[in-house]
Backbone as CSV, one residue per row, in Angstrom:
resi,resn,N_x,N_y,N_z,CA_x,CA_y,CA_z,C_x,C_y,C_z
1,UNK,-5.575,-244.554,-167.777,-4.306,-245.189,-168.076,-4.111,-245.351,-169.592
2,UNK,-5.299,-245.552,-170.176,-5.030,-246.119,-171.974,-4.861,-244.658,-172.508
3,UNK,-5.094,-243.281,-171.682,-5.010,-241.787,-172.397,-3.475,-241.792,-172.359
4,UNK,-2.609,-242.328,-171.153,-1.827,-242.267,-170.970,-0.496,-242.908,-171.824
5,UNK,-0.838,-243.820,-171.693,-0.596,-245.105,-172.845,-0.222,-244.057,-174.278
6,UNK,-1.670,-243.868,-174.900,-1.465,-243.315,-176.280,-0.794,-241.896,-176.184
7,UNK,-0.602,-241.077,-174.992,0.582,-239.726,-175.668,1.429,-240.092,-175.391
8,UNK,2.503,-241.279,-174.926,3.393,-241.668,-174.413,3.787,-242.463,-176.142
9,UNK,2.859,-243.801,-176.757,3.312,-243.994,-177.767,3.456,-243.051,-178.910
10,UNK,2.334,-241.993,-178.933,2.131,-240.928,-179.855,3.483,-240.273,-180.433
11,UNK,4.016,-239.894,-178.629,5.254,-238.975,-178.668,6.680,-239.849,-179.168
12,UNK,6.739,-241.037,-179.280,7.490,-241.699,-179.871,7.131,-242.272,-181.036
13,UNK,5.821,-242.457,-181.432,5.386,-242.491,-183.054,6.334,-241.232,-183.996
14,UNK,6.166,-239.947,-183.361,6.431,-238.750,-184.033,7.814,-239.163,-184.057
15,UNK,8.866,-239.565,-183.041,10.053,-239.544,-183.388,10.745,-240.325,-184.935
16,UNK,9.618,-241.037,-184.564,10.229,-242.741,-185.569,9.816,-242.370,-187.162
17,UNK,8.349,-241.014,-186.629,8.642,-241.053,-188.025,9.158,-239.680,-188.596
18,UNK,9.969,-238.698,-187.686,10.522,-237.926,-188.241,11.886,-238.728,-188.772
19,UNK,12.608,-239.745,-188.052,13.994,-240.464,-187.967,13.485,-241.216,-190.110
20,UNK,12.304,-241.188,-189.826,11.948,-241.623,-191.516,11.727,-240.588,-192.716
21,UNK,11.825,-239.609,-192.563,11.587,-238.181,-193.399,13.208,-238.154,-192.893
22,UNK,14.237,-238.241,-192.627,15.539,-238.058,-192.674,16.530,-239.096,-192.656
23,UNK,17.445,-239.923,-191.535,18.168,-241.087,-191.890,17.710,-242.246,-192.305
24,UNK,16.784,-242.752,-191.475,15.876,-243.908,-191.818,15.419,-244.042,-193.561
25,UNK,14.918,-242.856,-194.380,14.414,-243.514,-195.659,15.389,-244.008,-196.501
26,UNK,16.473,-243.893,-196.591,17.576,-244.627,-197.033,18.989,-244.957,-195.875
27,UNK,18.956,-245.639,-195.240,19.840,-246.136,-194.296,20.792,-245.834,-195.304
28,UNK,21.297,-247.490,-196.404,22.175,-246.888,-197.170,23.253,-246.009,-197.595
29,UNK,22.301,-245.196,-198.221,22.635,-243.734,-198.490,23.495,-243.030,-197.634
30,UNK,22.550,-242.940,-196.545,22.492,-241.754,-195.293,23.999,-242.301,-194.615
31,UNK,23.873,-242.900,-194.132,24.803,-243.726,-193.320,26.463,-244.070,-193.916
32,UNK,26.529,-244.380,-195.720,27.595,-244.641,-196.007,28.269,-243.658,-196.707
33,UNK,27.244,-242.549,-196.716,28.524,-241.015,-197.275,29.766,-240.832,-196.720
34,UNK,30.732,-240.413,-197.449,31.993,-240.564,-197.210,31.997,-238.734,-196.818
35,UNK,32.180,-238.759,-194.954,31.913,-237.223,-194.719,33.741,-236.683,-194.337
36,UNK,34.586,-237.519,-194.925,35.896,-237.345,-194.552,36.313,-235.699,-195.247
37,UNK,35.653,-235.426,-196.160,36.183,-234.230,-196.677,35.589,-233.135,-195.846
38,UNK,34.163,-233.437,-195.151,34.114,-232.217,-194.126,34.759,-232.716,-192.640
39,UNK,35.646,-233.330,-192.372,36.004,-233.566,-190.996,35.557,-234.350,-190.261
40,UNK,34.476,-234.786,-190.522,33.679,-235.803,-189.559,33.713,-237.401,-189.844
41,UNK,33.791,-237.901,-188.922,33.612,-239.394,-188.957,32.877,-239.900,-189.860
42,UNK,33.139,-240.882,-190.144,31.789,-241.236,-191.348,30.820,-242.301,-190.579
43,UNK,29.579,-241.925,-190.795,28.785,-242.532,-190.096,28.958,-243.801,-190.572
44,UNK,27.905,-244.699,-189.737,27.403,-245.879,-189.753,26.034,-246.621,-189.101
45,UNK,25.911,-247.842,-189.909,24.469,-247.978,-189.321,24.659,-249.958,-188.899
46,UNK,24.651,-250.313,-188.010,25.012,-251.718,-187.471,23.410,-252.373,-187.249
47,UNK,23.156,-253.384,-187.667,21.974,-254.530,-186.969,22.456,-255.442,-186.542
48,UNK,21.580,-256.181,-185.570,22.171,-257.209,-184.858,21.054,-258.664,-185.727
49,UNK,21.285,-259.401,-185.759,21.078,-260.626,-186.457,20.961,-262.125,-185.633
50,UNK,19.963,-262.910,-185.539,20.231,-264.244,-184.908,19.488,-265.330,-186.118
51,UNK,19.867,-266.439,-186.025,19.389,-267.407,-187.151,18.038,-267.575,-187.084
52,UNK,17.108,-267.389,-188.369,15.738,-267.633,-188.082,15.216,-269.260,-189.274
53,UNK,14.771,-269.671,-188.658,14.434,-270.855,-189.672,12.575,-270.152,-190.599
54,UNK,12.291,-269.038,-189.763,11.382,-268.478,-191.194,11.758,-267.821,-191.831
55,UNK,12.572,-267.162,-191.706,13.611,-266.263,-192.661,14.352,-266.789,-194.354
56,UNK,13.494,-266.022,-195.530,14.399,-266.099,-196.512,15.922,-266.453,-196.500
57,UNK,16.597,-265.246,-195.934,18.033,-265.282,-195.777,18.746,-266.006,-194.784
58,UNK,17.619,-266.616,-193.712,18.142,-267.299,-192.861,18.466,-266.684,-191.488
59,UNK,17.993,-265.054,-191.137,18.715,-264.825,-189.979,17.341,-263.682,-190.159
60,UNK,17.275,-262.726,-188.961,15.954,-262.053,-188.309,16.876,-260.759,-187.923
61,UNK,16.629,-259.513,-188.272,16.820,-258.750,-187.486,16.467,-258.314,-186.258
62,UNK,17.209,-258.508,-185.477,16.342,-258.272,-184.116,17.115,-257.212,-183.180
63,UNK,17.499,-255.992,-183.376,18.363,-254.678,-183.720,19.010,-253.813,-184.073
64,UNK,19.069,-252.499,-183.574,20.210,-252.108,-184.580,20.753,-250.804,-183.820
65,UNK,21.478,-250.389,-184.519,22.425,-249.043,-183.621,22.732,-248.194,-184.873
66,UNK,23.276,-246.555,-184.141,23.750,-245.427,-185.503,24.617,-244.790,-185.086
67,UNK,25.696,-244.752,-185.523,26.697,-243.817,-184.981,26.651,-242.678,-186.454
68,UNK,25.661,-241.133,-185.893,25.961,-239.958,-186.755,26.817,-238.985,-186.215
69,UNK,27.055,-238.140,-186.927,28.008,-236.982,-186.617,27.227,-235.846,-185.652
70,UNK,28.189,-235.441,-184.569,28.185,-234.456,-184.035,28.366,-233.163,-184.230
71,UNK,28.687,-232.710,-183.077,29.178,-230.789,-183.369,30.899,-230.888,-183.266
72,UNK,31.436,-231.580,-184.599,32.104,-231.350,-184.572,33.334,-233.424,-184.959
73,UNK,34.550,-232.529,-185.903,35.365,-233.912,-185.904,35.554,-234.825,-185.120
74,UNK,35.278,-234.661,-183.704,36.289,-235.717,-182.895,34.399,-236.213,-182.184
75,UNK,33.531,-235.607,-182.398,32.459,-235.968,-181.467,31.635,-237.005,-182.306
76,UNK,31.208,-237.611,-181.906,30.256,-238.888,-182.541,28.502,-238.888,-181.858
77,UNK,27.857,-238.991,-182.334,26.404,-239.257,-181.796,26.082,-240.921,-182.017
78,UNK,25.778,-241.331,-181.175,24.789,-242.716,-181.136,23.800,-242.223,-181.524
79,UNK,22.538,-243.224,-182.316,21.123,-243.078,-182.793,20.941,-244.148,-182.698
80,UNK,19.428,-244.023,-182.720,18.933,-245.532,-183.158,19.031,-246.702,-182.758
81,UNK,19.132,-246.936,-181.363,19.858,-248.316,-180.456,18.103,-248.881,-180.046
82,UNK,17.874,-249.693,-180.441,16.948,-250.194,-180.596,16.920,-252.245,-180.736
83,UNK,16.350,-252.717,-179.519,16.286,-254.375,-179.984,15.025,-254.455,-179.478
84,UNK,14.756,-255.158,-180.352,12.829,-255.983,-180.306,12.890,-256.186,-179.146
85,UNK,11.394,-256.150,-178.246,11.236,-256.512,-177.262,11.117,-257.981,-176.675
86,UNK,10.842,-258.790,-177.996,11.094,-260.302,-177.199,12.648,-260.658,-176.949
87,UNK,13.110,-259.766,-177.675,14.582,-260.479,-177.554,15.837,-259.374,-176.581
88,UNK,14.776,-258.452,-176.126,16.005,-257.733,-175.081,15.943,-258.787,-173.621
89,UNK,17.271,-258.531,-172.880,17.523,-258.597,-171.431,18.400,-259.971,-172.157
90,UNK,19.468,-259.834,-173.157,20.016,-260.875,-173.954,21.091,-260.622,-173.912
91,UNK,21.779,-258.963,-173.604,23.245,-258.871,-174.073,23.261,-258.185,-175.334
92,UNK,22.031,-258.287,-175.936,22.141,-257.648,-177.930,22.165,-255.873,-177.707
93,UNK,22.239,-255.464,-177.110,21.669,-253.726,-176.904,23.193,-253.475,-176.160
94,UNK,23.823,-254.624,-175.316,24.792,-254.230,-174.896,26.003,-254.420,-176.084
95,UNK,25.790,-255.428,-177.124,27.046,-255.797,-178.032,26.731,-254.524,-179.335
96,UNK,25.312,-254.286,-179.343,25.575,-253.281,-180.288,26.499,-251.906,-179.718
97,UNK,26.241,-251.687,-178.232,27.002,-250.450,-177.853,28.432,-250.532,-177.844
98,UNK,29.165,-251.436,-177.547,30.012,-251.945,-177.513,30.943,-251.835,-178.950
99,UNK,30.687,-252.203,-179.961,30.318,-252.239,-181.673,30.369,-250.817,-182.116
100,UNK,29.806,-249.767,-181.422,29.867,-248.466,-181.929,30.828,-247.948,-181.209
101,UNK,30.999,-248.365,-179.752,32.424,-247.336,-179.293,34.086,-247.759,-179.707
102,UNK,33.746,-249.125,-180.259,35.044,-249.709,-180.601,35.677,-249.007,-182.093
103,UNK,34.396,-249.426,-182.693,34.680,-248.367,-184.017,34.627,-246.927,-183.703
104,UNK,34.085,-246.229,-182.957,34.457,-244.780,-183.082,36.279,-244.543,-182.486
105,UNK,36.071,-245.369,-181.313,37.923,-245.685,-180.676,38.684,-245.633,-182.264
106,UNK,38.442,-246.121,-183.244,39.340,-246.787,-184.342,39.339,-245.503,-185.098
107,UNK,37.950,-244.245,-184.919,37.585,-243.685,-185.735,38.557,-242.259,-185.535
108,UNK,38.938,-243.045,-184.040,39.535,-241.225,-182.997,38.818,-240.155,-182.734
109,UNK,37.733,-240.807,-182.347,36.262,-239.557,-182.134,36.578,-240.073,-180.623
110,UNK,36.419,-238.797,-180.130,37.146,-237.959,-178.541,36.171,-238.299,-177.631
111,UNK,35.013,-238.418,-178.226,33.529,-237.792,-177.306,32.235,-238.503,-177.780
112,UNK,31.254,-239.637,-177.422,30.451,-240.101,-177.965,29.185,-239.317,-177.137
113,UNK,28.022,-238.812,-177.930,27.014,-238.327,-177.042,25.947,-239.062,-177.215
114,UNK,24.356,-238.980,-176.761,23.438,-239.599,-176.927,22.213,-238.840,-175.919
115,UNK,21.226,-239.275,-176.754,19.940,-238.729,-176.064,18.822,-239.572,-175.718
116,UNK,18.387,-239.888,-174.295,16.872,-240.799,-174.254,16.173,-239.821,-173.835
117,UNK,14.872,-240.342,-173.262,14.414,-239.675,-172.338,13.737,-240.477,-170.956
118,UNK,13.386,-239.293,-170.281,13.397,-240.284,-168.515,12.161,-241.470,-169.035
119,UNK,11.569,-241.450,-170.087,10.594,-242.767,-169.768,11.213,-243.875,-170.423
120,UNK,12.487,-244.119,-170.738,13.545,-245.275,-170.830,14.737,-245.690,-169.781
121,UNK,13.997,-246.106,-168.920,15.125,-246.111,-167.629,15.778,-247.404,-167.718
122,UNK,15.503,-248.903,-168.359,16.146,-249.121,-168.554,17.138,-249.099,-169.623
123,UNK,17.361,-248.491,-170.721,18.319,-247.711,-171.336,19.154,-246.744,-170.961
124,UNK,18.984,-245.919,-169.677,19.464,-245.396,-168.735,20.333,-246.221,-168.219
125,UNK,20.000,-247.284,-167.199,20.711,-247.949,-166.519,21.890,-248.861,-167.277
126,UNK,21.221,-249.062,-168.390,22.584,-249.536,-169.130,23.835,-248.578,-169.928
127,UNK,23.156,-247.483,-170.432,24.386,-246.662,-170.419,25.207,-246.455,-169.382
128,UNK,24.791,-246.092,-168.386,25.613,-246.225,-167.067,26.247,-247.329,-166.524
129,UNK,25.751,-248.658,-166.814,26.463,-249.555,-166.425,27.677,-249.691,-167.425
130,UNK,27.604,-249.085,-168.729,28.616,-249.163,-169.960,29.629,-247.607,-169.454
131,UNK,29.513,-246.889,-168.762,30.332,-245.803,-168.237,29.874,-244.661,-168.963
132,UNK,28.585,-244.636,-169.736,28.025,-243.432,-170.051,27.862,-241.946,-168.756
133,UNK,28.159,-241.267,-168.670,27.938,-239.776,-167.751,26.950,-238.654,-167.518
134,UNK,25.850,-239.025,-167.375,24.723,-237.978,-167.267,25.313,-236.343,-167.377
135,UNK,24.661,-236.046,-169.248,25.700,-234.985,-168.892,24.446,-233.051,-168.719
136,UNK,23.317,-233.555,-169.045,22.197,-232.541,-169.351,20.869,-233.269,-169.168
137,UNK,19.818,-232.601,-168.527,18.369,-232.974,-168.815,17.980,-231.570,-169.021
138,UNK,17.060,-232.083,-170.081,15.883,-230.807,-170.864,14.881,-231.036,-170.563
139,UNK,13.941,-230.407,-170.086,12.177,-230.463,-170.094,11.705,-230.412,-171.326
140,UNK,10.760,-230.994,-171.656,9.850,-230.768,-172.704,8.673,-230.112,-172.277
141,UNK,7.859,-229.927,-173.248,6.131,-229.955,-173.076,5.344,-231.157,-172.862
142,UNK,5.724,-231.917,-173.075,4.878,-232.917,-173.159,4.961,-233.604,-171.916
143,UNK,3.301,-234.224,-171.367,3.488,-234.798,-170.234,2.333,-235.631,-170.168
144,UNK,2.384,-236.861,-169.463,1.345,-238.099,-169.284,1.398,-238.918,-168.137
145,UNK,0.111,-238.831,-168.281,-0.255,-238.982,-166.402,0.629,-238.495,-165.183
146,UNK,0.621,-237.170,-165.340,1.042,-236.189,-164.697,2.792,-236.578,-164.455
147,UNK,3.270,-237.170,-165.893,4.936,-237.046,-165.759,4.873,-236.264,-167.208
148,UNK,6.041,-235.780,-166.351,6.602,-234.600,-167.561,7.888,-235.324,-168.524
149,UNK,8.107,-235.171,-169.614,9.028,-236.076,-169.982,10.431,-235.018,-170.400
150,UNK,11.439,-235.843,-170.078,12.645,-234.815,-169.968,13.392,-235.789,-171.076
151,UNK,14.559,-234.805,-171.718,15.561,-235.048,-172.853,16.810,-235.051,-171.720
152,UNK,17.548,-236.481,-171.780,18.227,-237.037,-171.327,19.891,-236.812,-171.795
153,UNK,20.585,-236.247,-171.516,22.069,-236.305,-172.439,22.648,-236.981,-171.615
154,UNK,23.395,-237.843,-172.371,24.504,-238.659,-171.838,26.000,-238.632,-172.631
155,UNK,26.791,-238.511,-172.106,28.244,-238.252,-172.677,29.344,-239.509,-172.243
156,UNK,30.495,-239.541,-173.022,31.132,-241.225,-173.054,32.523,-240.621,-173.738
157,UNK,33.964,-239.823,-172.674,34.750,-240.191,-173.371,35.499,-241.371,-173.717
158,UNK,35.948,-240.994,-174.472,36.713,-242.175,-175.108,38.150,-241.892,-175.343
């Protein structure tokens, strides 16, 4: 079970830190380019926040969400939807989604897409409860304790 354990975190170590060799090392940056001159939406990068009394600034990040560009002007990608584990089953994973389709609505992006995979089912179940559409599964290579892990597409017009 603990072999299992580590290619399961492994294979999501690699994601988090390719997402850091590209959007992640400057959120900033990445996120507030103005991509209006090639057609596309301009991204964005949202955290979610609650008051912390150890906190310098007074408040804790405790998620966040990415709306990047697609294949194309009117299509939008979600990234990065992510809330700490003490603080999910709260509503925060649902207000960040919520937060990105309102602004893409504003943005006039046609088509929101997104990718998990089957070993996030509940992230599954909440896209779907938000009217997300199972729109593709991909196989990978990779597999632990005899599950194979599949690339999840989900699609959301708007």
């Amino acid at each position: 079970m603990l072999f299992v354990y580590y290619r399961i975190r492994r294979t999501f170590l690699g994601y988090y830190q390719d997402g850091l060799r590209h959007d992640m090392t400057d959120i900033s940056q990445y996120y507030r380019q103005d991509h209006e001159k090639d057609g596309y939406p301009i991204r964005r990068f949202w955290v979610a926040e609650i008051p912390s009394l150890t906190s310098d600034s007074g408040y804790e990040v405790v998620g966040c969400v990415a709306l990047g560009k697609s294949d194309g002007p009117l299509f939008g990608e979600l990234k990065r939807l992510f809330v700490l584990p003490a603080h999910r089953k709260r509503g925060i994973g649902t207000k960040l989604m919520r937060t990105v389709i309102v602004y893409a609505k504003e943005q006039k992006i046609a088509l929101l897409q997104l990718e998990t995979t089957n070993f996030q089912p509940v992230a599954r179940e909440m896209y779907s409860r938000l009217g997300w559409h199972h729109n593709a599964t991909r196989e990978s290579d990779f597999q632990a304790g005899g599950m194979r892990m599949s690339f999840v597409e989900y699609l959301l017009p708007l």
